[in-house]
N, C-alpha and C positions, 0 to 999 in steps of 0.2 A: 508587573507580575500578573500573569494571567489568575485571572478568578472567576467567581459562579458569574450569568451573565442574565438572570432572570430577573425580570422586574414586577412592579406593582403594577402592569398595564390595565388587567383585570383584577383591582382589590378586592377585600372579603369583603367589604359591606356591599358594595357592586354586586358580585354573584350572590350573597344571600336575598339583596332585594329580586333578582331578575326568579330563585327560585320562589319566593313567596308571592312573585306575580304567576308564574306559573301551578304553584297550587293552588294561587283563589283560583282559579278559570277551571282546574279539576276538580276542586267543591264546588265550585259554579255548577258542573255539570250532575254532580251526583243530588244538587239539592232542588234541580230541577229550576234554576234561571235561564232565562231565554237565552240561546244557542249565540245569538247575535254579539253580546255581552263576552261571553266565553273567547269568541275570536278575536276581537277588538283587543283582548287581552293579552292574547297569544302571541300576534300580529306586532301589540305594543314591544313583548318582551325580546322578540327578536329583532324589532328594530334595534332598541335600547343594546344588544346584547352587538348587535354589528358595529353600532357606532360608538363601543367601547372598542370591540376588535378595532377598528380602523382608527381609532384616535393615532397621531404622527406628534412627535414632537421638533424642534431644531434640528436636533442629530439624526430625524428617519434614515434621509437620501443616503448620508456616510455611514449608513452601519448594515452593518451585512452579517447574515450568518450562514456558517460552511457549516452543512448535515452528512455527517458519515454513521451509515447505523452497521457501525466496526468497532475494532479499537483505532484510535487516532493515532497511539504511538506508531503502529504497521499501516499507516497511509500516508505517507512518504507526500504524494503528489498535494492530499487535499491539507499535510503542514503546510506545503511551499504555497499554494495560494492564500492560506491565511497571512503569510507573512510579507506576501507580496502584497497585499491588500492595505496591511497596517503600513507598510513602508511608503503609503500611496492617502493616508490619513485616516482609511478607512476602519471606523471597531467592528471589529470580528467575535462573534459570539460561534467558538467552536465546541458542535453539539455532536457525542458520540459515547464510545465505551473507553473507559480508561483499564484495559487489561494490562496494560503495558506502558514506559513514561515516555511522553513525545519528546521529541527536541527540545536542548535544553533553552535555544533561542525564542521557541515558542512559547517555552513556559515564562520566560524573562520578560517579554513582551506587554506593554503596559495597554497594549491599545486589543490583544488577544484574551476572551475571558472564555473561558473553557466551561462548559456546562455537561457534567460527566450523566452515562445513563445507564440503567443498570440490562445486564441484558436479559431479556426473558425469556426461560424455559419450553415452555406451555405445560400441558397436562402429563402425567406421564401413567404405564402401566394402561395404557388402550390400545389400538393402534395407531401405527404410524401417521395417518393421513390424520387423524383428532388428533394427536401430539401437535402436527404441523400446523394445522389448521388454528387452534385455537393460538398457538403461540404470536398465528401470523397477528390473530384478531384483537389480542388485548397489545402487542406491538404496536397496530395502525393507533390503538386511543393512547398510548402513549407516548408516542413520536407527535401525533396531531395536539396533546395537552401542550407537550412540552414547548410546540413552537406557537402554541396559543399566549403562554404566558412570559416571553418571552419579550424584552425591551422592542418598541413599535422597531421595527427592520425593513427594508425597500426591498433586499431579495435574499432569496434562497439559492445558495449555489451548493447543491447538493452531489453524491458521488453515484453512479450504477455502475457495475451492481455493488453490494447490494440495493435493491431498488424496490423491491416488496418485504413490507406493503411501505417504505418510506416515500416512493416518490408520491404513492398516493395522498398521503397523511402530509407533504410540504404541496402538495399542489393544493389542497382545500384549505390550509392554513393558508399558500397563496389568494384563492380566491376571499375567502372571509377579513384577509388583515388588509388588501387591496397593494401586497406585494407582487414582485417578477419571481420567478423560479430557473434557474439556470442548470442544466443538466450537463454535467461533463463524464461522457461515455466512456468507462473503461474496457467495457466490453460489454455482453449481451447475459445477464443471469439467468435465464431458462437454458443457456446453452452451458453455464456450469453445473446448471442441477442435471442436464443431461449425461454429463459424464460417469453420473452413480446411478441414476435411473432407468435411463433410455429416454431417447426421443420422443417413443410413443406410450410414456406415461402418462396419466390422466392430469400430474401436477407442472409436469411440465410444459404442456400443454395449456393450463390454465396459466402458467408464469409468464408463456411467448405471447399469450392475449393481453394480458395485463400489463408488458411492457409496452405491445403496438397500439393500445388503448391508451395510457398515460403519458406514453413516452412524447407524443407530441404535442401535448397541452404544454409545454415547457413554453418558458417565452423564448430562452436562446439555447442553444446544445454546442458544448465543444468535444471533444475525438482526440483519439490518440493516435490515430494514422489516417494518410490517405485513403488506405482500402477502407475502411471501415466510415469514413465521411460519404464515401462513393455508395455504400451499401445503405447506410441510412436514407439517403437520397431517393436512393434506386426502389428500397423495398421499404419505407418506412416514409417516408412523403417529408421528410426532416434535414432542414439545412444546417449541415453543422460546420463549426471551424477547428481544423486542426490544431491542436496543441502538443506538439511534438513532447515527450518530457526529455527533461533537459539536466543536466545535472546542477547542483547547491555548489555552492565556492569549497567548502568542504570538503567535496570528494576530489584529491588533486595526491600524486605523488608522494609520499610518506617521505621525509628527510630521516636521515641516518638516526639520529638523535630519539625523534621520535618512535622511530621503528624499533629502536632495542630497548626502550623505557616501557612498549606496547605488550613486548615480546617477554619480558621480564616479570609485568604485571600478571599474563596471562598462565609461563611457566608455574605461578604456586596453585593455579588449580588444571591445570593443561601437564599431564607428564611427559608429553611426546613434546613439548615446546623445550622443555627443562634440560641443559646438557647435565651430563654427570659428572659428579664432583669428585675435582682430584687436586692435587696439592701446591697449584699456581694460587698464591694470596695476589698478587698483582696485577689480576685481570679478572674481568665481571663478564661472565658468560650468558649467553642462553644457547639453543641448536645454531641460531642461525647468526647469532652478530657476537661480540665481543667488544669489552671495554677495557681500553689500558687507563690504570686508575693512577697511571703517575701521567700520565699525560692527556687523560681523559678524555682522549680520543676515540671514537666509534667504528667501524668496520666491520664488513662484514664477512663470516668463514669462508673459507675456501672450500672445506668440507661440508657446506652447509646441503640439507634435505633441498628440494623443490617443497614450494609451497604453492598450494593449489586451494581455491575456496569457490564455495556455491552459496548461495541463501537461497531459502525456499521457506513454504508457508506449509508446507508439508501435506499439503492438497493432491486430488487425483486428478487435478492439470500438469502436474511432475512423477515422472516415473523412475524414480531415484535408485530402480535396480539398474537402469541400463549403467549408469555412473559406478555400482556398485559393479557390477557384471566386466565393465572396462577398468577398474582399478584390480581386479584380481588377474587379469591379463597381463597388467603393467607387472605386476607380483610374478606372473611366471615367466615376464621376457626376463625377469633378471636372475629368476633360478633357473633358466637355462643359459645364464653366463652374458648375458646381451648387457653392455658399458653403461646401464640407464643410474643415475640419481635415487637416490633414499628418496621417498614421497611424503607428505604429510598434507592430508584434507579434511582441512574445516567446512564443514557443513553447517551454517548458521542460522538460528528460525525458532520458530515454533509454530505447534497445529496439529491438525487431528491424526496424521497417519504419522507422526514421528518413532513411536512406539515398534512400531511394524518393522520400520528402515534400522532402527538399534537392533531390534533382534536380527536383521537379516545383516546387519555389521557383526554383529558378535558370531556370528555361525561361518563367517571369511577364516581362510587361513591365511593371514599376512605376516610376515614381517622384516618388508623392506619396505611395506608403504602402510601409513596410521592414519587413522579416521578419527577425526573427533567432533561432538555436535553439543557445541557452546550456545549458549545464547548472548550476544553481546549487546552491548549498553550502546544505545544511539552515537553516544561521541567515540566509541570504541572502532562503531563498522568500518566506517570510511578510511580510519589509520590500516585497520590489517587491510583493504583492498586495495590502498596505497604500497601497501608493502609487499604484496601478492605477487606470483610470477608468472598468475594462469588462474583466470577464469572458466567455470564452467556454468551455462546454465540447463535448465530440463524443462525450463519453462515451453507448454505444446499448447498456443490459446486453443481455449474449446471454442471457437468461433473463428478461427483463422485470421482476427482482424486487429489483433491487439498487440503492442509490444514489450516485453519484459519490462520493468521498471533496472530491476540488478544488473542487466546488459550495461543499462545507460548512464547510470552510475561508477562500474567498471569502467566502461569508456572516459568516465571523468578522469579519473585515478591512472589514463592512459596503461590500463590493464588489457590485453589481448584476452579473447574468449574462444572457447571451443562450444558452441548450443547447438542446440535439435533443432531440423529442420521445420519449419510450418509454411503458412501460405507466404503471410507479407513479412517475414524475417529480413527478407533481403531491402527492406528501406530503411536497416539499422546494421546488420553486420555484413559488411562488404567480404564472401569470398578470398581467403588469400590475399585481403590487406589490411581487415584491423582486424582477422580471424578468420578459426576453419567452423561450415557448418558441417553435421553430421545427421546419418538417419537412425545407427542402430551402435551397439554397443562396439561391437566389432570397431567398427570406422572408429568412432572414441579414443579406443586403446590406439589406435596406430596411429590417432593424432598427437595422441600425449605422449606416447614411444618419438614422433619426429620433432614434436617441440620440445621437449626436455632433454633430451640429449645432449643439447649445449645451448642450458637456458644459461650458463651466465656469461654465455660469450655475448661479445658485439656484435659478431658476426652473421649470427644465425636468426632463424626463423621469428622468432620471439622477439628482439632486439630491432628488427625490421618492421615487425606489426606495431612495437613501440614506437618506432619513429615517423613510421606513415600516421599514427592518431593524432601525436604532437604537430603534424604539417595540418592534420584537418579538424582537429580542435572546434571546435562550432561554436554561439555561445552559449551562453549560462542560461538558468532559469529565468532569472529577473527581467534580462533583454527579449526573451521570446515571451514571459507573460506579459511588459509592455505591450509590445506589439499587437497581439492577438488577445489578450482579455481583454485589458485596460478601457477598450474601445468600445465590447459590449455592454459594459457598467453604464457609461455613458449615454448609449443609443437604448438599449432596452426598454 
């Protein structure tokens, strides 16, 4: 069972002597003893104070801690390394915000101890830049306590972004506990704060210094794409290895059974999932499947909606009107008579501009295709993507170098997607064979008008992107983190 993962590295009577050396040396000074005396003191206290920080026990080399200064349950990638880590012996002390509840594998995990953190505001009622500023500042002493006092550890495998002030605060906890730091690049954080700021903000500006400053003290860096290994290289002096992400055994095809027990649970708070009740006692409905209860059989309607899903974090790297903008399109090829399917779009997440995307749902005139934005429980997701018949993502990295996570996940669940064009998209969704990419709303509609038109044939569009993913299936997370981490833990 994961638990807190702090220890007595630095006990209380430890720190109260190291501060009682440090006040005789500031009486020292105010009572006028020689200077000499004072520093010997000083000099004492931080030796004293290092070679508690570096004290190692048995377990150092096997323990590790993963730093996401997030919530843990929406970092998908830094669970799968913690669990890849513990299936490999290693205890994991994962340090982060618990907004939200991780995997339930991860919580189960005897060798994963979760060290939760709370997240800080800063000041408020000034301006923005003292808001930010201070938040960043009592942030850095409390990311840096927390991995001060934590069980002796060999490294740090931390997430960017976000990366300030965290990477700063595990790379001096690096230096001071005589740990490694490992940086695994998701992308660039000065380039997402650019997205709300501009480029030529003063803090953004300060945030692209601060990454090219810190980001190379790492001992080793991993990446999520080629382009973006090539770019670190290029403009950033930093050798990193890709680590493609890969999908969890998890996300795999939904079987009949599960799909209408999924669809069932979700109908009593989902209205658009719920069929309406009429006076067959012999069969257990939802919109989309049926149960014959004398034979207990599953299948699913002939009459059923398309079902289409997106997840998102509801950030200004997703622009969730194009999506809205191309389902009202869908809505009017079919009141102008055009043979299209009912719709039904779940939008799954949470975040800061959710708020915004409801009310610009609520202000649609639909009703042949329904919106709805649940937030589903970790073992919940990967069933409805399973079950899906069309992915969509908006995901537009603010750096061009990054690739969706919910692409790659859909891909597990051998789900076809429709996404927004970016730079290195195409080293994940192949064109016309595990999906269409698109640039603007328009194209969208006339994507989801030529895939849904006969999504439950064999024959079509959709049923062909299904069977090309199944021929190129890749592997799974665990065989590509051997690979490619397993190696650095070792050599670091």
């Amino acid at each position: 069972m994961a638990s807190p993962g702090t220890s007595r590295t630095l006990s209380i009577p430890n720190v109260f002597a190291l501060i009682a050396l440090l006040l005789a040396a500031f009486w020292g000074v105010g009572s006028g003893v020689w200077w000499p005396l004072v520093s010997v003191t000083v000099v004492g206290s931080v030796a004293a104070l290092a070679r508690l920080l570096r004290r190692r026990d048995d377990d150092t080399e096997r323990r590790v801690c993963v730093l996401v200064l997030g919530d843990i349950g929406r970092s998908p990638r830094m669970q799968y390394h913690s669990l890849s880590l513990s299936k490999h012996g290693y205890e994991v002390i994962l340090v982060g915000y618990l907004d939200s509840i991780p995997r339930r594998d991860v919580l189960e995990e005897d060798r994963i101890h979760i060290v939760p953190i709370a997240e800080v505001k800063g000041f408020t009622g000034g301006p923005k830049i003292l808001t930010y500023l201070t938040k960043v500042s009592v942030q850095f002493m409390q990311v840096l306590m927390v991995l001060l006092f934590l069980k002796p550890h060999a490294h740090i495998l931390m997430q960017n972004p976000p990366g300030l002030p965290g990477m700063a605060s595990a790379w001096l906890a690096c230096v001071l506990r005589g740990a490694r730091l490992l940086v695994d690049w998701h992308n660039y954080g000065y380039t997402i704060m650019a997205l709300s700021l501009g480029h030529a903000h003063p803090l953004v500006r300060i945030a692209q210094c601060y990454e090219h400053v810190f980001g190379p003290l790492a001992s080793k860096h991993l990446c999520v794409t080629e382009a973006m290994k090539e770019d670190l290289d290029r403009n950033w002096g930093i050798k990193a290895t890709t680590l493609y992400d890969r999908p969890a055994a998890i996300f795999r095809e939904t079987p009949l059974e599960a799909r209408h027990k999924l669809f069932g649970r979700l109908s009593r708070t989902l209205p658009s999932f719920r069929h309406d009740c009429d006076d067959d006692n012999a069969t257990e409905k939802t919109v989309f499947s049926e149960r014959d209860l004398k034979t207990d059989t599953v299948t699913l309607r002939a009459d059923r909606p398309a079902l289409l899903i997106s997840s998102t974090s509801w950030t200004e790297d997703e622009d969730f009107s194009m999506l809205l903008q191309a389902l009202q399109a869908y809505e009017d090829f079919i009141s102008r008579g055009e043979k299209l399917p009912p719709l039904i779009c779940v939008i799954t997440g949470k975040g800061p501009q959710k708020e915004r995307y409801v009310k610009m749902i609520d202000s649609l005139r639909l009703e042949h295709v329904k919106i709805c934005t649940p937030w589903l429980e970790a073992e919940d997701y990967p069933v409805l993507l399973g079950s899906s018949d069309l992915g969509v993502c908006l995901h537009k990295s603010s750096s061009g170098l990054d690739l969706p996570m919910k692409v790659v996940d859909m891909f597990g669940c051998c789900l076809p997607v429709c996404a927004v064009q970016f730079l290195c998209l195409e080293e994940l969704v192949k064109h016309e064979h595990n999906g269409l990419i698109f640039s603007d709303s328009q194209q969208l509609a006339r994507q989801l008008k030529s895939l849904l038109s006969d999504f439950t044939s064999n024959d079509g569009k959709l049923a062909a992107f299904r069977r090309n993913l199944h021929a190129t299936r890749e592997q799974r997370w665990d065989a590509n983190w051997d690979k490619h981490v397993l190696p650095l833990l070792k050599t670091s």
